[in-house]
N, C-alpha and C positions, 0 to 999 in steps of 0.2 A: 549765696551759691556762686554766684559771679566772681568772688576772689577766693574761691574754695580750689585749691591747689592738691592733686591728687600725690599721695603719701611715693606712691612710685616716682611721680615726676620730680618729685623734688630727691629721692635717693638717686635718679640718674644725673641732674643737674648738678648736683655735690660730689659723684663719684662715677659716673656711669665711663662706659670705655669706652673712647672714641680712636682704636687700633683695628676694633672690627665693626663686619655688616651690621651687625644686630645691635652693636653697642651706639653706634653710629643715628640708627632708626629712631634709638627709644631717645638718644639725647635729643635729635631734631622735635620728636612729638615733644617729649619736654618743654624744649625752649619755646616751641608754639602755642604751649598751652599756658606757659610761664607770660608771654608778648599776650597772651588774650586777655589772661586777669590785672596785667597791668593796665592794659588799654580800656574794659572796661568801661560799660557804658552806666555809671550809678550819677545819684542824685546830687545836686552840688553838695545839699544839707548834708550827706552823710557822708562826706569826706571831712567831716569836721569832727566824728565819734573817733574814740579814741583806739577802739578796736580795728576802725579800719586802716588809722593812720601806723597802729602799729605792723598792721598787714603789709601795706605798700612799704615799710622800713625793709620788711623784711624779704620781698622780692626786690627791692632792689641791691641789696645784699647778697640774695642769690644771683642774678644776673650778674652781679658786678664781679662775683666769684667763677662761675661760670662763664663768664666771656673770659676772662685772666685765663682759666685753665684752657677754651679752645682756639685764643690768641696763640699761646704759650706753644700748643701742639702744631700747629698749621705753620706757625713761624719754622719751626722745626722741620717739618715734614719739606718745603720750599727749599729752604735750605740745601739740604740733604741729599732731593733731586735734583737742583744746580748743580751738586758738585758728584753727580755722579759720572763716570767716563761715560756708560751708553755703549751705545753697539758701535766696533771700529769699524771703519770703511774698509779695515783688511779683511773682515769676513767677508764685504763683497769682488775678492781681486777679481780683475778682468770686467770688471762690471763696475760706470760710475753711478752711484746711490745712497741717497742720505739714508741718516739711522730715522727708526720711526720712535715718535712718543706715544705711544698708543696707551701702552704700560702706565705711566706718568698720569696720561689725561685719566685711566681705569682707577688707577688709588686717587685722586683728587675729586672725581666728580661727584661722587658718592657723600661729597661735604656741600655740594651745592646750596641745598637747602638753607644750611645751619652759614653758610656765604650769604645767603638773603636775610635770613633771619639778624643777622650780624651788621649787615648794611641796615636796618632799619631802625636798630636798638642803640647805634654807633656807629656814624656813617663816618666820622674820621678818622674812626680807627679801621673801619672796614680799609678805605684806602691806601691808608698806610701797609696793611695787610698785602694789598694790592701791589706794593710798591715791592715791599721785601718779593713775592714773587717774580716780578719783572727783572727786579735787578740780579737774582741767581740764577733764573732762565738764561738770562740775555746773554751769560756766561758759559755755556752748555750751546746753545745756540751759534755765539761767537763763532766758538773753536770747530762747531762740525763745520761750519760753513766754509771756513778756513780751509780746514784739510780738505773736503768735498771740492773746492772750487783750483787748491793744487792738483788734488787728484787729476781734474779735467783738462788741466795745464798740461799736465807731465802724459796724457792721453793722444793731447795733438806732437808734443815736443817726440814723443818714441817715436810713431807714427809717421814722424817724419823725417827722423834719422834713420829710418827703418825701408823707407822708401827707395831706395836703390836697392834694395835684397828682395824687393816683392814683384815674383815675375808675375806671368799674363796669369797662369793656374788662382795666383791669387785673386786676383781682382773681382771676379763674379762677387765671390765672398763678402768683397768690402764693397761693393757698390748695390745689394741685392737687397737690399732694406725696401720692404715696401713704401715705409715715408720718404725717401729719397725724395730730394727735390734734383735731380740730376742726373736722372733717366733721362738722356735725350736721342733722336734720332740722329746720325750723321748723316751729311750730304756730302756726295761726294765731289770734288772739282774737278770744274772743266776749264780750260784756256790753258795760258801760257805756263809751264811750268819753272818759268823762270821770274826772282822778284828783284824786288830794286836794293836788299838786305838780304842778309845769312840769316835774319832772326827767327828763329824756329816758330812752332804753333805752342800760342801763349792758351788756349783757351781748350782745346778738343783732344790732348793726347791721354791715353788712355789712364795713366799712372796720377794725372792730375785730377780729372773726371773722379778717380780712386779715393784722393784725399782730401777732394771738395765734399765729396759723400761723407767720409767720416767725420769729418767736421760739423757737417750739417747734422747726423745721427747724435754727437756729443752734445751737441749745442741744445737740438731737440729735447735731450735728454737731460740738460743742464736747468733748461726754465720747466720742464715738468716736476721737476724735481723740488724745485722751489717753490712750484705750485702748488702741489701735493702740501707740503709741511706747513708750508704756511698757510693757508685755507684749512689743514687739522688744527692748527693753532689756535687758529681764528673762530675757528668754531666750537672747540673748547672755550675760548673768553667770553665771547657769547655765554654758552648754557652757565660755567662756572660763577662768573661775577655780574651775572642778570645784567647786561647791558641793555639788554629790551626786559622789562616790568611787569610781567604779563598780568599785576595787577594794576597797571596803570590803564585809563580809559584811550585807545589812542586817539589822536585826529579825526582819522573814518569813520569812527563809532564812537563819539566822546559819551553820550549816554551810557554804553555798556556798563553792567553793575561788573564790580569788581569781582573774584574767588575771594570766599574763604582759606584762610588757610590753611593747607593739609587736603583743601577740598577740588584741589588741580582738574580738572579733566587732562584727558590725553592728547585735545585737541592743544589744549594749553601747556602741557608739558613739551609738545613738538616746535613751539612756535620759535624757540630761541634758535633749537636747531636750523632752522630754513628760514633765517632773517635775512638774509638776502634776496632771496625769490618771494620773500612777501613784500617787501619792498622793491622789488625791481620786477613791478609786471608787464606783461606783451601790449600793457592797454595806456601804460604811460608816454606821456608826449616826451618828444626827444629833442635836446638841444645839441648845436653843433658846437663843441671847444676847440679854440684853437690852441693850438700844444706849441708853435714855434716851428720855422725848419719845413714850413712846408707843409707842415704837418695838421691833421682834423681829424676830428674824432666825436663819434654820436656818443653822449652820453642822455640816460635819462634824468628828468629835471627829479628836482628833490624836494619834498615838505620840511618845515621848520623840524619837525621833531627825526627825520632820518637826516637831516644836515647831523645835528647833536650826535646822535648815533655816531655816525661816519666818523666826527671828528675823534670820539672816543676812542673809538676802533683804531684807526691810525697813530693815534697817541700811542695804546698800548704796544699795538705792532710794530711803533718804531723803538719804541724802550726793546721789547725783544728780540727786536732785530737789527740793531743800530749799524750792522756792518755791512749789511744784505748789500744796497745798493754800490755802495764803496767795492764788495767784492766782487761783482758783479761787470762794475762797470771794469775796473782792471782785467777781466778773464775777455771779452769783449775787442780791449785794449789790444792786449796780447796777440789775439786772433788774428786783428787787422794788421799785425806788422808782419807776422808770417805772410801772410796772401788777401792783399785790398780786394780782391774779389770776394772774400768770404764777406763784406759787407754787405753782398746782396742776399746771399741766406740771412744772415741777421738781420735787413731791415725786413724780409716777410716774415721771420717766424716772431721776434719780438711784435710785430705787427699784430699778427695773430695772438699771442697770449695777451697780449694789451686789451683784446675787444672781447678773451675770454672773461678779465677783472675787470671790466669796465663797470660792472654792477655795484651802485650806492659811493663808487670813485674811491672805492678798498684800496689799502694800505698797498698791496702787491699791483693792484694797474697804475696807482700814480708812481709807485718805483720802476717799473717796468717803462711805465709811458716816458721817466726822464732817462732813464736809457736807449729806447725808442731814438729820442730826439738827438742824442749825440751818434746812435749807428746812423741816422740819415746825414749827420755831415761827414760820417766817415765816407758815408758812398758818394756824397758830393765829389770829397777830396779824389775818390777814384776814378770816377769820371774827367776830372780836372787834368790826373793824371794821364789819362789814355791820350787826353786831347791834345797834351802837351809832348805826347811822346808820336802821337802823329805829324807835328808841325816839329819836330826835331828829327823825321826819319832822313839817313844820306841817299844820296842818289849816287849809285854805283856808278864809275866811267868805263869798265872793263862790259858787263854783260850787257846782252840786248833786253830792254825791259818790258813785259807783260805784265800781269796783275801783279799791284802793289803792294807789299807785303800787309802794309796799316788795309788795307781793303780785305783780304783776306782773314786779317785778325779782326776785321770787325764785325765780316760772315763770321763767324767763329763764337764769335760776343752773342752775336744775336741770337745762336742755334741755344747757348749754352743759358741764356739772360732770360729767353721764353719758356723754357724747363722751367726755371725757378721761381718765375713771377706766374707760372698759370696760374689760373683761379683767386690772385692774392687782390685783396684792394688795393695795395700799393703798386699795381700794372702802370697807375697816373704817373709815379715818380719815374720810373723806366722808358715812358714815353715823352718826358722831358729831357729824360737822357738823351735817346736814341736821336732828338731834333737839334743835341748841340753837337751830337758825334757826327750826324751827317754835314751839318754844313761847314764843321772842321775838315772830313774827308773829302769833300767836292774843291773845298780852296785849295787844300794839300794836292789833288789830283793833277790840276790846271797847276800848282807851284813843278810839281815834278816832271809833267810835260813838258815844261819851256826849261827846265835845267839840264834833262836829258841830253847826250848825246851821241848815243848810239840807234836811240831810237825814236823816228819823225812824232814830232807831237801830234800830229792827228792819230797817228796810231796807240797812243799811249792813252789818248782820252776814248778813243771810239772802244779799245778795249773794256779800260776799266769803269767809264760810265754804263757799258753793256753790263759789264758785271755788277753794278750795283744799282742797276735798274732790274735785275732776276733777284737782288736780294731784298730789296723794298717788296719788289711785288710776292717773292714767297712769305714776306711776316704777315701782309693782308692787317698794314694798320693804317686807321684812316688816320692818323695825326699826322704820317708821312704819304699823304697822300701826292702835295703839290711835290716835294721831294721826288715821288717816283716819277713823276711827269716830268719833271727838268730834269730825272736824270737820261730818260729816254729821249727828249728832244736833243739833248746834249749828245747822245749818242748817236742820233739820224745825222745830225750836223755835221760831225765831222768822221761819219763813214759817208757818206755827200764829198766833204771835203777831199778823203782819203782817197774815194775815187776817180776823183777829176784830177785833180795836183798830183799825186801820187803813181795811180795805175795807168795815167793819161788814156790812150785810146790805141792797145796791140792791135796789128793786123786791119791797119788802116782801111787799106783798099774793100777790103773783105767789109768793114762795117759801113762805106761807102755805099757799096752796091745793095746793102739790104735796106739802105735809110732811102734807099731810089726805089726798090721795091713797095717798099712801107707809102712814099708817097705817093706810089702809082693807085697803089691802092685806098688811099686815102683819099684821089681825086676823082674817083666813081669805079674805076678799071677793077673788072672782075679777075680775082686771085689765077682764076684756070689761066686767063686771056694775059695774065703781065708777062709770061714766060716766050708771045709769042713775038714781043719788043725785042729786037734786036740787040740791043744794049745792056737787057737781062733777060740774055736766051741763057740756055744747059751750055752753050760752048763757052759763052763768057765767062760763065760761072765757073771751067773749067778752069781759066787761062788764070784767074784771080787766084783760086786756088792753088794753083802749081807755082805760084810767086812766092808761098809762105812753105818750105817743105819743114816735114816732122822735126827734124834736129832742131830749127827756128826756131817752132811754135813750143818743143818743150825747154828750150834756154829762156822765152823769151815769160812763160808762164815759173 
């Protein structure tokens, strides 16, 4: 009974249709029940009758026929969706969005089985199988990415040729994105309205605010996107080409009896699906990697058999995806040369989707995470930049100078820098920033005081140290703490200075007679009784007074 082969299985095995659902059903139960009488648990003795040896002739004959015939269609089938165009990116105008494969994953998955069955009866051919897929995906793949990642090019390029025609009416529009990292409050300025440069405001006007937002919106929308498709990919390879076994025993339960087959529960049919939150749980211990650049990153540690996994997984996903990061990294590229500030949205939201694939160290977090690592020396380079463009600012010989233009643009930095880094882990990197930009502004302040020459250096430092002792202390970060302290010392000093050297001492006699007062009082003399001294009666006080008339005191103030 054991190699008794039902008269149906074998008409589906030799001819059954594998174009529909049903044809599809009867072939799988076929070939599992064709794998059961092969496998077959009989007697060594009676593998030596002639009856049975002619039996296994003859299933291996059908199998051998029947794998040929569902190599032959799946070769086909791969093929065919490789080269099909898919849905254009023009049916999304105005909108950047990959095509979906959902269609693709809905005709293929439904072979999954008869994929297992395949793997176990011919596991080299199964791979090669494997391979024909990959390499007519990869191709389908390629080219959306292509156009999806021009598309998002030629998004910020209009955008930005577009940008002088978009008056105030516009702007709500473009900057009203609930994810906006770029909502920020403005503060308004106080002091001098005159700076040491013509240079406008690099950070705060309203049209730039405009097209930091949309950038940020594309961009957002650029690594969702790539998340989306590839995590559906991903999870097709999964359930399609059984990368997890589910009759294998794992690690945590190596006892567990295996399925039979055909006899799946549902908890076992789910498990492929959700391979990554079965291995990446809330209760596993977490190692820190270092990525380069600065850069760290939790990941959870791995057992011998989801290392294997993992490796699989990345295999496959870079055979289908061999351009992702290449495209990726160029769109990135591009960004940074229009506007080095857009480096700092890029390093929080890549940030962010990095520690969304951080799970099991998937194909898309280590492409993402070595993207990661070059936007963080893009924002090094920009920081490098600022600092560079503050120790290169001119000191004007025409105007009188108040707050410095680089101090102004660094309030500006900061209003626009703490929008973007709220809530982000990488607030670290920004607070490394923020302690090279201050102690370039403090050298540059004291350089531009003593170049000056329209206006006394105490006044130029007791200004703009004021000023950048109200902008430490509105960020309320401790890294800059000592920073606020020296810059308010530095500011007592030389309003100290500015008073003495500078204001000297108006209305001499006048402050003469009150420091005689002050002493009187100082030497027991009661307040009522010092007025009745001669020397600071009401008439002296008179005569003092009448030595300084109006016109004087407001020339002299």
């Amino acid at each position: 009974k054991k190699l008794d082969l039902d008269l149906k299985y074998m008409q589906a095995l030799m001819d059954g249709d594998l174009t529909t659902q049903k044809g599809i059903k009867e072939c799988t139960e076929a070939a599992q029940a064709l794998y059961q009488c092969m496998n077959a648990d009989i007697h060594p003795s009676l593998l030596k009758l002639g009856a049975v040896e002619e039996q296994q002739k003859y299933f291996k004959k059908l199998l051998a026929s029947f794998s040929k015939r569902l190599i032959h269609h799946l070769n086909n089938l791969f093929i065919h969706h490789g080269n099909e165009i898919g849905e254009t990116l023009s049916r999304y105008a105005g909108d950047i969005r990959m095509p979906q494969h959902s269609s693709i994953h809905r005709d293929l998955v439904i072979y999954a089985d008869l994929m297992l069955w395949l793997k176990k009866v011919d596991e080299p051919v199964f791979h090669e199988l494997s391979a024909v897929y990959m390499g007519s995906l990869n191709k389908l793949y390629n080219r959306e990415i292509s156009e999806f990642m021009e598309s998002a090019k030629q998004k910020l390029i209009t955008t930005k040729d577009s940008k002088g025609k978009l008056g105030a009416a516009t702007l709500p529009r473009l900057t009203g994105s609930t994810t906006s990292l770029t909502k920020i409050e403005a503060r308004g300025r106080s002091g001098s309205s005159h700076s040491v440069d013509s240079t406008g405001l690099k950070y705060g006007s309203e049209m730039d605010i405009a097209m930091r937002s949309i950038f940020d919106q594309v961009l957002e929308k650029v690594l969702s996107e790539l998340e989306r498709v590839c995590i559906a990919e991903q999870d097709f390879c999964f359930k399609f080409f059984h990368l997890i076994d589910k009759n294998q025993p794992s690690e945590e339960n190596p006892h567990k009896e295996p399925l039979p087959d055909g006899e799946a529960t549902a908890e076992a049919e789910t498990e492929v699906w959700v391979a990554k939150q079965t291995y990446s749980t809330a209760d596993s211990e977490y190692i820190t990697e270092n990525l380069g650049e600065g850069l760290l990153q939790k990941r959870a540690t791995v057992t011998t058999r989801m290392r294997q996994i993992n490796d699989q997984v990345r295999e496959m996903m870079a055979e289908l995806f061999p351009l992702l990061e290449n495209e990726l990294d160029n769109f990135l590229t591009h960004a940074d040369r229009q506007d080095g500030m857009y480096s700092m949205y890029m390093l929080v939201r890549m940030s962010q989707h990095v520690i969304n694939n951080q799970d099991m160290g998937s194909y898309l977090g280590k492409t993402f995470g070595n993207c990661l690592i070059k936007v963080k020396r893009n924002f090094d380079k920009y920081i490098e930049s600022m600092m560079q463009a503050i120790k290169e600012t001119k000191v004007s010989k025409k105007n009188r100078c108040g707050i410095i233009s680089f101090v102004h643009n660094f309030e500006d930095f900061t209003n626009l820098a703490e929008a973007i880094f709220r809530g982000s882990d990488r607030h670290a990197d920004l607070d490394k920033a923020y302690t090279k930009l201050v102690r370039v502004v403090f050298e540059q302040i004291v350089r531009v005081a003593n170049e000056h020459q329209k206006t006394p250096k105490e006044v130029v430092l007791m200004e703009n140290f004021h000023r950048m002792f109200s902008i430490l202390s509105h960020l309320k970060n401790a890294c800059l703490e000592n920073d606020r302290k020296e810059a308010k010392q530095r500011y007592t000093v030389n309003l100290k200075a500015y008073t003495v050297n500078l204001l000297g001492r108006p209305l001499e006699k006048l402050h003469i007679f009150f420091e005689g007062v002050e002493a009187r009082i100082a030497a027991g003399v009661k307040p009522e009784e010092v007025g009745y001294q001669l020397a600071f009666s009401k008439q002296e006080l008179r005569k003092v007074i009448k030595e300084y008339p109006g016109k004087e005191v407001r020339i002299t103030q």
